[in-house]
ROVOFI-904235 format. One record per atom (N, C-alpha, C, O, CB): x, y negated, z; residue in three letters. Coordinates in pm, whole numbers, plus 50000, padded with zeros to 5 digits. Glycine has a CB too. Example, Ala and Ser with C-alpha at 12.3 -4.5 7.8 and 13.67 -1.06 7.14 Angstrom:
! ROVOFI-904235
513195056950780ALA;512305045050780ALA;513205033050780ALA;514245033250846ALA;511315044750905ALA;512855022550708SER;513675010650714SER;512904999750787SER;513414988650804SER;514085006050572SER;
This chain:
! ROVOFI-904235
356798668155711UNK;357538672655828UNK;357578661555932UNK;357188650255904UNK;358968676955788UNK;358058664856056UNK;358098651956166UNK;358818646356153UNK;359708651756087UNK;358178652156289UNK;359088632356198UNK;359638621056169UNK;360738621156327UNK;360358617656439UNK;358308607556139UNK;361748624756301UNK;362978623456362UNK;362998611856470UNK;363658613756572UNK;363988621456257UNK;362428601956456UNK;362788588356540UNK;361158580056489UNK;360458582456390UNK;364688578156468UNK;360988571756580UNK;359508567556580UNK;359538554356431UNK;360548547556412UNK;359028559356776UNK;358648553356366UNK;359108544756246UNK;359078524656310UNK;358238521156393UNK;357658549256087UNK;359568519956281UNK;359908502956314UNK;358788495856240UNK;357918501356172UNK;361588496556248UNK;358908485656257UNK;357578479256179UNK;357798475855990UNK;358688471755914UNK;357258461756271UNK;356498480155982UNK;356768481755807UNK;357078471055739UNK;357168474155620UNK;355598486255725UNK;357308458355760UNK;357878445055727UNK;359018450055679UNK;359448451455565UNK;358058434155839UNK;359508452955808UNK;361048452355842UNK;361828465855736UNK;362798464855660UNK;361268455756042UNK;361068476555766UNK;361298491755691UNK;361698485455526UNK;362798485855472UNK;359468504155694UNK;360438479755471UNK;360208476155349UNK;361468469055298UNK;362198473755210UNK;359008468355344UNK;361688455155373UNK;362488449455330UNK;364138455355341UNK;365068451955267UNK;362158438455382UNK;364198464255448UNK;365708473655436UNK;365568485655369UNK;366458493555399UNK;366358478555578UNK;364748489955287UNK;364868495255220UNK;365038492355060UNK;365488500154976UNK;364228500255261UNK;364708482655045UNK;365048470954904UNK;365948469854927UNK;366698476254854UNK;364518457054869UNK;366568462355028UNK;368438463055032UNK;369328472754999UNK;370398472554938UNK;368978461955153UNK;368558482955063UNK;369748494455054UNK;369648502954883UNK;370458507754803UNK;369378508255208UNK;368158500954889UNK;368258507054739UNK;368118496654642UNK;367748501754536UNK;367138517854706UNK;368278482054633UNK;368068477754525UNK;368898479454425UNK;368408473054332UNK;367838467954538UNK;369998484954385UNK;370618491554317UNK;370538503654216UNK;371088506654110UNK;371098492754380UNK;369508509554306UNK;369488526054272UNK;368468526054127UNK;367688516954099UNK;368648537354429UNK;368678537454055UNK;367858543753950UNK;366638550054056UNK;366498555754165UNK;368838556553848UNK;365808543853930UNK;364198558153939UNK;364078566954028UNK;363438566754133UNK;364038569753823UNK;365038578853958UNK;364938588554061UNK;365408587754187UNK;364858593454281UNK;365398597954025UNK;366478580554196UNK;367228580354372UNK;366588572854440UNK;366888569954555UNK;368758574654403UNK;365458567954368UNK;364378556354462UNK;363588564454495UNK;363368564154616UNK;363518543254393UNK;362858574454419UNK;362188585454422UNK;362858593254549UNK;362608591854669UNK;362248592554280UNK;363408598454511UNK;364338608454583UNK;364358603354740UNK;363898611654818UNK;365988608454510UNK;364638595554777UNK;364718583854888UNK;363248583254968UNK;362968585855085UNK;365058567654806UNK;362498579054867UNK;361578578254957UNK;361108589454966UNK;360248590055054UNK;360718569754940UNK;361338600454903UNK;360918617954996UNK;361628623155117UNK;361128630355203UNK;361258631854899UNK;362758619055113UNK;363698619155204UNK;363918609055332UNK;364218614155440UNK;364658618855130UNK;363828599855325UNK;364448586255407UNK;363588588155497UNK;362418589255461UNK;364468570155344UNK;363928589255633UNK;362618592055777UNK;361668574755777UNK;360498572055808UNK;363848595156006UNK;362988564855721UNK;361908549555759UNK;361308550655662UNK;361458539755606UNK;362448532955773UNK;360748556455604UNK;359608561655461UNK;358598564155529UNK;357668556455550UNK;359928576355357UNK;358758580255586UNK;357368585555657UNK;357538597855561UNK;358358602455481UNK;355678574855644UNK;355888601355633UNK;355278612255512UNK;354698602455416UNK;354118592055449UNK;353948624355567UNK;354968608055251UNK;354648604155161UNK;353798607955094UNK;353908620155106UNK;355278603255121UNK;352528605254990UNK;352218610054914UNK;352548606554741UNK;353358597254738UNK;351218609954961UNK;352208610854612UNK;352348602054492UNK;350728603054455UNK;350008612854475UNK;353558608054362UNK;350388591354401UNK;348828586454361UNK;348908584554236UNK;349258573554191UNK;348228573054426UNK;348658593154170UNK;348788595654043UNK;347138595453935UNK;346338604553958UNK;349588610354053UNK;346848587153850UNK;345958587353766UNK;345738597253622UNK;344728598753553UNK;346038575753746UNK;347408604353605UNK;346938613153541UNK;346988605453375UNK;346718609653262UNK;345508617553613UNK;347488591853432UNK;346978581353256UNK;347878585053159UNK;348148596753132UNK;347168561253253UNK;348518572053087UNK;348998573353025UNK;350308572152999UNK;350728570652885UNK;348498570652990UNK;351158572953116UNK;352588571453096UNK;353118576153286UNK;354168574653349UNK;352998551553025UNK;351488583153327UNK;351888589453473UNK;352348603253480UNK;352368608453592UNK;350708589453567UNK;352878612753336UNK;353898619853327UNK;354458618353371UNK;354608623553481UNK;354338621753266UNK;355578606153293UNK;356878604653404UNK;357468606053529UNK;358438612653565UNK;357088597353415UNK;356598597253599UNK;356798599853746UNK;356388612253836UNK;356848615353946UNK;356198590053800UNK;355308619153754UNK;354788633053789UNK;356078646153771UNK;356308656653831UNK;353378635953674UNK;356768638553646UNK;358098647753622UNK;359358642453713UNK;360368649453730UNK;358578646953450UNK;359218631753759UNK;359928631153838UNK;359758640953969UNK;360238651454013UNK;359918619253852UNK;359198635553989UNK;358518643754136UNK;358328657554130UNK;358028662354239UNK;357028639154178UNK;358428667154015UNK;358428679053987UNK;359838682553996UNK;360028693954038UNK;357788681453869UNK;361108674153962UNK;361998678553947UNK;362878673754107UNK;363868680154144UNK;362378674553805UNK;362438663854173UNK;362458659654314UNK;362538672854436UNK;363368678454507UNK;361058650554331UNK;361048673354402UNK;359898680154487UNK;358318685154441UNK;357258680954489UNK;359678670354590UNK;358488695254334UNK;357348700854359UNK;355938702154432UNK;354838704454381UNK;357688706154372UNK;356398699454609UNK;355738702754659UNK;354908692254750UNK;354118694054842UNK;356298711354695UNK;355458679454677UNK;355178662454731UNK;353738667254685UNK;353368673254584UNK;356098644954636UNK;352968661854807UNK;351238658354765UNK;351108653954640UNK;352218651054596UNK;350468646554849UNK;350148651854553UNK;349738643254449UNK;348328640554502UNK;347558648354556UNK;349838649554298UNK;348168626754471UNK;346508629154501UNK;346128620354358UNK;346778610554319UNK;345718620654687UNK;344708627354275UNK;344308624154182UNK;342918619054198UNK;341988626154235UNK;344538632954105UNK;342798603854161UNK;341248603054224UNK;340348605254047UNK;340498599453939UNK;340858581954331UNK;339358617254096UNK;338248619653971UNK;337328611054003UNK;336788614654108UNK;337548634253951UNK;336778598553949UNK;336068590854002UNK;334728595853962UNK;333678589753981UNK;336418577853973UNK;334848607153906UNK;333258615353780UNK;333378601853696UNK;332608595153764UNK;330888618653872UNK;333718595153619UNK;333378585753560UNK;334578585753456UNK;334498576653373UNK;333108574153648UNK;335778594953441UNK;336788595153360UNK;336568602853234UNK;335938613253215UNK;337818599753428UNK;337258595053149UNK;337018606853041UNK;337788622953018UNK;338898627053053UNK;337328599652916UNK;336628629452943UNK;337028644952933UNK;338548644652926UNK;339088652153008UNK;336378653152793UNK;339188639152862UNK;340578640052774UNK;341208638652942UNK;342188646152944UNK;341028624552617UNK;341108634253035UNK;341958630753117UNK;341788639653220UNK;342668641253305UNK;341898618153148UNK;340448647353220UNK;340258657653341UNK;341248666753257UNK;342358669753302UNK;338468664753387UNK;340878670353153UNK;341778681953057UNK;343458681353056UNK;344248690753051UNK;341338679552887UNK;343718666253063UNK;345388663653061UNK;345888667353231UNK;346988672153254UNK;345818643553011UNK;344918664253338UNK;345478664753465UNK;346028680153515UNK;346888682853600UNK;344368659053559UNK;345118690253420UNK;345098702253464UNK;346368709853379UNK;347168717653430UNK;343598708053446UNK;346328705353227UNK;347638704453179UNK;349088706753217UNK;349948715353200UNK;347638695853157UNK;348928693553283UNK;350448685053356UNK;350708693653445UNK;351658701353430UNK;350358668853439UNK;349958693953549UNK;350158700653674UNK;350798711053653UNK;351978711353688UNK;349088703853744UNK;350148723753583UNK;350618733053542UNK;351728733653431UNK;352568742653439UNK;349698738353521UNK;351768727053356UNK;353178727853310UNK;354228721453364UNK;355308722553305UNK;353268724453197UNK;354148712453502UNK;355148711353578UNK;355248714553710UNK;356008707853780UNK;355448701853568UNK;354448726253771UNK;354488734053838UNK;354368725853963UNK;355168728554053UNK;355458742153812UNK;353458715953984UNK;353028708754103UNK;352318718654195UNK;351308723554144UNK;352098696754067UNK;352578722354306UNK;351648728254437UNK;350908722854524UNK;350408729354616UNK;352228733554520UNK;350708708354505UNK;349698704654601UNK;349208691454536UNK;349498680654589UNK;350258703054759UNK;348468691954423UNK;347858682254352UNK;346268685754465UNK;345948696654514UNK;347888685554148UNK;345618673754477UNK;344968669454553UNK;343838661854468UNK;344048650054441UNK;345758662854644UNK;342708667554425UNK;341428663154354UNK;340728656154439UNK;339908662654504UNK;340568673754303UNK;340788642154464UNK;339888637254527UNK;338388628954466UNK;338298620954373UNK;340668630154597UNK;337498633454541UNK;336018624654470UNK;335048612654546UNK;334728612254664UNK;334818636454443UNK;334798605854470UNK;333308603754560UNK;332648607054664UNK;331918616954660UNK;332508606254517UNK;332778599554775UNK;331538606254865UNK;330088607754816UNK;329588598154758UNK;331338598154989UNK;329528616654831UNK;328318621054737UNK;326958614654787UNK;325968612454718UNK;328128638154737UNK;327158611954928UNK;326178606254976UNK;326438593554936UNK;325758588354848UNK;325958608355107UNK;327438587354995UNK;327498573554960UNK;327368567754761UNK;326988556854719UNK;329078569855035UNK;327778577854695UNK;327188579654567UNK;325678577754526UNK;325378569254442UNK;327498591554538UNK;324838584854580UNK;323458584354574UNK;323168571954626UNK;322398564554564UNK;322768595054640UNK;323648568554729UNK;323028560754770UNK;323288542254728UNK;322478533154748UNK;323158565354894UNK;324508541254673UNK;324638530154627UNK;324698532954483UNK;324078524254422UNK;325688523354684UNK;325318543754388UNK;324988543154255UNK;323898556454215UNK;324308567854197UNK;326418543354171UNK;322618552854206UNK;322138568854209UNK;322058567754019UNK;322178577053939UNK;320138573354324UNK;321868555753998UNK;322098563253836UNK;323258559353741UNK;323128557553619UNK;320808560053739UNK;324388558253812UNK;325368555953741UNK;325898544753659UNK;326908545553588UNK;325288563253690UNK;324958532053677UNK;325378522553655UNK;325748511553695UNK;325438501053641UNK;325068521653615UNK;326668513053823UNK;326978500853896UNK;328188494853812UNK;328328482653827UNK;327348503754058UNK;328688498353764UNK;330088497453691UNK;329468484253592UNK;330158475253544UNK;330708514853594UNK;328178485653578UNK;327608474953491UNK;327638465453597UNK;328658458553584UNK;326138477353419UNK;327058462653681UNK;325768451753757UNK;327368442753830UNK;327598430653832UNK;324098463053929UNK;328248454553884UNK;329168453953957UNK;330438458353978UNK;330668462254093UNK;328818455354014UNK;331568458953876UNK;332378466453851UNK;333178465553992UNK;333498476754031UNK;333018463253722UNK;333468458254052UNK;334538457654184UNK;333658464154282UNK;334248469354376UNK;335088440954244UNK;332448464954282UNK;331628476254383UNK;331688487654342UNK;331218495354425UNK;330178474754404UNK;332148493954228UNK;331748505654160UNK;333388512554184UNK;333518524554208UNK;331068502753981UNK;334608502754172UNK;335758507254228UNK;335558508554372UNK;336008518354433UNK;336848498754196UNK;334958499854425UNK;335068503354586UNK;334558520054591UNK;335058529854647UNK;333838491354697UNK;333848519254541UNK;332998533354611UNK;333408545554560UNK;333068556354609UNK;331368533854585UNK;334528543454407UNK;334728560254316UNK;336328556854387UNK;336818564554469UNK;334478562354066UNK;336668550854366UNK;338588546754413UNK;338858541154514UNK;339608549254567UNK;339448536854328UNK;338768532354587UNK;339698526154700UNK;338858534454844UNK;339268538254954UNK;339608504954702UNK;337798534554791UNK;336958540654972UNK;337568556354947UNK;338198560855043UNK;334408540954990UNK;337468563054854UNK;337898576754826UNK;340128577654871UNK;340608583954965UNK;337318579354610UNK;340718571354793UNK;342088569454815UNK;341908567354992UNK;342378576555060UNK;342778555054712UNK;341368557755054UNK;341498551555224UNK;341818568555249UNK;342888573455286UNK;339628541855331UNK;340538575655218UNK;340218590055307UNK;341358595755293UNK;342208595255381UNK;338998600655260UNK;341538602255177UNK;342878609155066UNK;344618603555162UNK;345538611455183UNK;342728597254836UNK;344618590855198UNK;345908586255242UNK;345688583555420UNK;346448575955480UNK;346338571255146UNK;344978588255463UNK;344738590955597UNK;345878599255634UNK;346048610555589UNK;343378597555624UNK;346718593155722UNK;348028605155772UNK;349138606355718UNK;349948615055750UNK;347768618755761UNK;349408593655588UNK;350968594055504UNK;351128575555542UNK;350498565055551UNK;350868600055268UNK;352088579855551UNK;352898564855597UNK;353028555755486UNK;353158543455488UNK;354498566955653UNK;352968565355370UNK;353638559155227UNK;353218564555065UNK;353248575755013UNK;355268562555238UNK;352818551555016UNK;352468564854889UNK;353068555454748UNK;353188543254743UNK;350158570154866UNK;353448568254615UNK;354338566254557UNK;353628562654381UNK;353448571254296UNK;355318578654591UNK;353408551854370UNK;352968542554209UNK;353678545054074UNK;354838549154073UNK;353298525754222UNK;353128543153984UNK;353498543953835UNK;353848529253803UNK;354388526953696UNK;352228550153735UNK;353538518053898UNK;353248508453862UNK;354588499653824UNK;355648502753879UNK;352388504153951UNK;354528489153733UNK;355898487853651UNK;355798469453612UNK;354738464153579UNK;355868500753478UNK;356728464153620UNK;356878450053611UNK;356218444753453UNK;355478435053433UNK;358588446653631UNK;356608452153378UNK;356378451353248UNK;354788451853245UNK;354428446953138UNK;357138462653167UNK;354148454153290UNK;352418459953295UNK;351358445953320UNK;350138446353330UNK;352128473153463UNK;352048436153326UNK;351098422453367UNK;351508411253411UNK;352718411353435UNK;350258424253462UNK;350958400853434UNK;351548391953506UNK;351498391153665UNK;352188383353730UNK;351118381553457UNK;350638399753715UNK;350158403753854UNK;351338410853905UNK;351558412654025UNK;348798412953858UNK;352098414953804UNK;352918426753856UNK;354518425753825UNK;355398434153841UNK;352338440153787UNK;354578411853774UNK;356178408253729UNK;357318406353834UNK;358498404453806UNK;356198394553654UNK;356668407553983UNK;357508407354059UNK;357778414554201UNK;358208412354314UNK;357508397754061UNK;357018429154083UNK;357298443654191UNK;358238442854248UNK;359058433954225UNK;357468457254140UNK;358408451654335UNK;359498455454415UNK;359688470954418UNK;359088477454332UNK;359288449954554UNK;360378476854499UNK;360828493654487UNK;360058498554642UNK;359818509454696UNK;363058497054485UNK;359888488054669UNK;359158490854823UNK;358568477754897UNK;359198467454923UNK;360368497354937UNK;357098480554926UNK;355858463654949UNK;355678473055052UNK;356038484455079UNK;354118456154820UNK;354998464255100UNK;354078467555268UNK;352728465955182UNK;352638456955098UNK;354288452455444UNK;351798473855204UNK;350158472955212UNK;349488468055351UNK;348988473755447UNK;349528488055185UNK;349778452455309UNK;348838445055419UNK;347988453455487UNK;348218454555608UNK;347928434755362UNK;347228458555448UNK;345528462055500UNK;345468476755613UNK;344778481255705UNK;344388467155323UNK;347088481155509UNK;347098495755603UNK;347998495455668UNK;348118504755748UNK;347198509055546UNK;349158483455664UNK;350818489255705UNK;351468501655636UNK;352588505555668UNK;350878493955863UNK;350758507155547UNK;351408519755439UNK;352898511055402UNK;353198500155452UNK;350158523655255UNK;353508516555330UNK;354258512655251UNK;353718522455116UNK;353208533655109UNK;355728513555310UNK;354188510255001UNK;353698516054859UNK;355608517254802UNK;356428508054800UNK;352288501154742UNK;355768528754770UNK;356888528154649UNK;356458527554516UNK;355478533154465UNK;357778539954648UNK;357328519954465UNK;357128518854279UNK;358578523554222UNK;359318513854204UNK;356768499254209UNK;359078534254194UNK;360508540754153UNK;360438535153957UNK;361388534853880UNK;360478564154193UNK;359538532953939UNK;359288528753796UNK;359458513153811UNK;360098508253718UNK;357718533653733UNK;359038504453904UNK;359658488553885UNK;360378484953796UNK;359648483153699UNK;360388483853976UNK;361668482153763UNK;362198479853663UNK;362338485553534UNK;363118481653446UNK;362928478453695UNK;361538495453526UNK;361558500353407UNK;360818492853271UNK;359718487653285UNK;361068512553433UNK;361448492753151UNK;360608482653038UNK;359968495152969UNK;360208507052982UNK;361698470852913UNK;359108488752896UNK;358148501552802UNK;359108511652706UNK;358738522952673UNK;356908492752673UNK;360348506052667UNK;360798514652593UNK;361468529152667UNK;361708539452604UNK;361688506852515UNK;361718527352815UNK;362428533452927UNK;361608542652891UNK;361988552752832UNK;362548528153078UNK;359828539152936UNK;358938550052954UNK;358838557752853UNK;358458568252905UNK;357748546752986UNK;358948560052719UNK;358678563252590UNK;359708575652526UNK;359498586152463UNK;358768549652514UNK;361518565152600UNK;362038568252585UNK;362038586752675UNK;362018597852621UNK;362668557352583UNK;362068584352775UNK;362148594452912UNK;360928606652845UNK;361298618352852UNK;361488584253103UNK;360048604852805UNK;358778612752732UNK;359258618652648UNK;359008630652648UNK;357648605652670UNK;359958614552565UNK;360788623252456UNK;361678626452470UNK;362128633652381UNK;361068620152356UNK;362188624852538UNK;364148631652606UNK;363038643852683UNK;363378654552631UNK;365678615752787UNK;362348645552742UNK;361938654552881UNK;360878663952804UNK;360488674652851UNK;361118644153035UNK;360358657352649UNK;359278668052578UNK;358178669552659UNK;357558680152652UNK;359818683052552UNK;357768659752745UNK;356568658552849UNK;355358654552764UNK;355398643452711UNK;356838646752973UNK;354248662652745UNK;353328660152697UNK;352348646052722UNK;352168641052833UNK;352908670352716UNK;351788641252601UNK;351068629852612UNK;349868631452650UNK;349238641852631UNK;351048623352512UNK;349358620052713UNK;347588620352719UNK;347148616752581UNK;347708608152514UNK;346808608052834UNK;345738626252527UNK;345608629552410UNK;345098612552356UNK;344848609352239UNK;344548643652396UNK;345058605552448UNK;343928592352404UNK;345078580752374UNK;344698570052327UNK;342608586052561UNK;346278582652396UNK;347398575552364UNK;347368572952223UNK;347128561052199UNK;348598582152404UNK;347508579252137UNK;347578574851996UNK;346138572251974UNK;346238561551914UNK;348248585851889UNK;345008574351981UNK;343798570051951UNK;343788555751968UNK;343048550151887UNK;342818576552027UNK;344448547352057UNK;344688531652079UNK;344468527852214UNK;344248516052240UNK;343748522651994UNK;344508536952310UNK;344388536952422UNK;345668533852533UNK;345798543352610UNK;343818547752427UNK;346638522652557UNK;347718523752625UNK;347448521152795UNK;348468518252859UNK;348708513952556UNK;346568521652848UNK;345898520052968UNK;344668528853013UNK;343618522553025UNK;345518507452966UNK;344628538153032UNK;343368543053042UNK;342918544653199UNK;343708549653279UNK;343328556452963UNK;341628540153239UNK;340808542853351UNK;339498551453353UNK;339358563353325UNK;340508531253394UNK;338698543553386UNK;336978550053366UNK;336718550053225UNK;337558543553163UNK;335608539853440UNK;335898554853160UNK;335558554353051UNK;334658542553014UNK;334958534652924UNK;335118565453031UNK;333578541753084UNK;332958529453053UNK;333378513753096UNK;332638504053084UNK;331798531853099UNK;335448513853175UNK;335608503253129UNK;336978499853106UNK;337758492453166UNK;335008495453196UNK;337118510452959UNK;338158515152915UNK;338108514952785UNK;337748525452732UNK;338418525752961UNK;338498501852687UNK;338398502152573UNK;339638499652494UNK;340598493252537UNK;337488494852550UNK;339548506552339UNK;340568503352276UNK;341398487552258UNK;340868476352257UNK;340158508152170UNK;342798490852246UNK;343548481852238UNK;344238473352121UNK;345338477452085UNK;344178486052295UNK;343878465652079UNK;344318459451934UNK;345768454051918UNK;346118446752012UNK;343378447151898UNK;346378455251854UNK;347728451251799UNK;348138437051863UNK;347528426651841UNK;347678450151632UNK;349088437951933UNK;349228423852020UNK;348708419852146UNK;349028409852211UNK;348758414451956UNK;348098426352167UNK;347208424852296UNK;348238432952432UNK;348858443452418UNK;345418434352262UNK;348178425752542UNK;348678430352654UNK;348248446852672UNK;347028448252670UNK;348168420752768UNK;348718454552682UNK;348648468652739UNK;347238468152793UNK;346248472152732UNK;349818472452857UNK;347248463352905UNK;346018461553046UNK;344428453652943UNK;343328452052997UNK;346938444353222UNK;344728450052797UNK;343408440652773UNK;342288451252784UNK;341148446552788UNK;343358431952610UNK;342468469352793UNK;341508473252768UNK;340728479152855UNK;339818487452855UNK;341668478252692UNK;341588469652969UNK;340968474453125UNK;339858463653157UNK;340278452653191UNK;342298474053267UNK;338618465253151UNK;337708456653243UNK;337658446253138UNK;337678434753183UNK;338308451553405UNK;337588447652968UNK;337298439552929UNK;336148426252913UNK;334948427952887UNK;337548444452883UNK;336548418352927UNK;335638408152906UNK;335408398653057UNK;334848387753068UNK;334228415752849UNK;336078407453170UNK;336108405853267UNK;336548397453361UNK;337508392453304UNK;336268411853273UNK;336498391753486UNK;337888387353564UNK;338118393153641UNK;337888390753760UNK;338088376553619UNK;338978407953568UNK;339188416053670UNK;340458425553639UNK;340278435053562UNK;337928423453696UNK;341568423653689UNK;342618433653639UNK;343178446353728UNK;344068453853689UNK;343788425253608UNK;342448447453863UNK;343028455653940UNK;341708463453963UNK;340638457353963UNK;343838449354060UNK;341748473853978UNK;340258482754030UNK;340538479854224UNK;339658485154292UNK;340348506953966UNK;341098476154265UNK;341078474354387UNK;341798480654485UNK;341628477654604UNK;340138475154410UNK;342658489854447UNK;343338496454475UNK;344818492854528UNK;345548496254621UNK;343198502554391UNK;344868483854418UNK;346388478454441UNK;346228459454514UNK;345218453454478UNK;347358479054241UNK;347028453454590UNK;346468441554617UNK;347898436454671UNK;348738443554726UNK;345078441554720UNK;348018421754643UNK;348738410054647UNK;348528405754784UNK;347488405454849UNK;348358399954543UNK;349828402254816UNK;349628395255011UNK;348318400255050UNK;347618390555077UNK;349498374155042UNK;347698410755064UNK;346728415455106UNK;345278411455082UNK;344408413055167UNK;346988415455205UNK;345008405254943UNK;343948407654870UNK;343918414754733UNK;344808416154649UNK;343468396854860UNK;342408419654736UNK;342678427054546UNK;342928416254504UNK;342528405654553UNK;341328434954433UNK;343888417954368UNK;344178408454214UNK;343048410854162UNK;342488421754152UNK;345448412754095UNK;342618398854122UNK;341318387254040UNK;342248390253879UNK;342118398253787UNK;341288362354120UNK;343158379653908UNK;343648378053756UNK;345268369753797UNK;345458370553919UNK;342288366153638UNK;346078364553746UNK;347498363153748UNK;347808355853893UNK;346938350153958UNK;348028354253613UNK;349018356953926UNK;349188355854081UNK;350098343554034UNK;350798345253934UNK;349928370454188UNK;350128331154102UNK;350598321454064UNK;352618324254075UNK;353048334254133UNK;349778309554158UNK;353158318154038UNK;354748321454074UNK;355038310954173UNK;356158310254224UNK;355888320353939UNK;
């Protein structure tokens, strides 16, 4: 809907909006940023993984009718195209948003599907962050799963950042939440799991660089293993992608 009064600069938005809500639960952060005009239009960017129920049920019980945008990078596994279509429908989302690959730009930089080898941060550029740019064309703001507990890149989320690159604002209504919150909320709500969760999977992305997780190991080890690489590019620190831990 239109924005009542012209929005102020997103520095400023960001940081009065941490004030006013640093207090608040999940949902009233949620809730807030569907509502609050220094928000904008919003979308939620949802992967569909493994603990992006939650916030999908949030937002079902919010607003139904909040965008979702889901990026299919063609490169995900079956289990997760199958869980997205799932969810949706058993929580009665109306405007989940399948976004893909540009097809040309596909052919033309990966025509046989293996850049993810040669070049994994080129292979996110081109299935996720160039696809999301298009997808978030026209929302002021879009709404993360992303959670303090999830890394060292990420221990000092906030409920509301500025995206250097776009002036977006990103909400994270999950920030303070610890792993048992998420687990917990899944079984109070009877929200179905992604089927690859108990297989040993607590992170899931692309398939080919998405491997099982061993006992002790950080959540994220089975992202981009072997790699120096913890962010697909999507998400970024004072306005570069995260490499690997952000100094304190």
């Amino acid at each position: 809907m239109p924005l009542e009064q012209p929005l102020s600069p997103v520095a400023e938005r960001a940081a009065d909006l941490n004030r006013r809500y640093a207090h608040h639960g999940a949902t009233a952060v949620l809730d807030h940023a569907l509502r609050d005009p220094q928000v904008g239009r919003t979308a939620l960017v949802s992967s569909f993984g493994a603990e992006s129920v939650v916030l999908l049920h949030m937002v079902s019980v919010v607003d139904r009718t909040t965008p979702v945008i889901f990026l299919d990078t063609e490169m995900l596994f079956e289990e997760t195209l199958a869980y997205q279509v799932e969810v949706s429908r058993k929580l009665g989302l109306t405007d989940v948003r399948v976004i893909r690959p540009d097809r040309t730009q596909t052919f033309l930089r990966d025509p046989d599907g293996l850049l993810h080898k040669q070049d994994p941060d080129a292979c996110c550029a081109l299935r996720k962050t160039e696809p999301l740019a298009r997808a978030l064309d026209g929302f002021d703001a879009w709404i993360t799963g992303r959670k303090r507990f999830q890394g060292a890149t990420r221990a000092a989320l906030q409920f509301f950042e500025v995206e250097d690159d776009t002036g977006r604002i990103k909400v994270n209504p999950l920030a303070h939440w610890a792993k048992q919150d998420v687990q917990d909320y899944i079984v109070n709500n009877r929200l179905p799991r992604h089927p690859l969760v108990g297989k040993g999977y607590p992170s899931i992305g692309c398939a080919p660089c998405t491997s099982r997780v061993k006992d002790g190991e950080d959540e994220r080890a089975g992202r981009w293993r072997g790699r120096d690489k913890e962010e697909c590019g999507i998400h970024f620190v004072n306005g570069r992608v995260v490499r690997g831990p952000v100094a304190n």
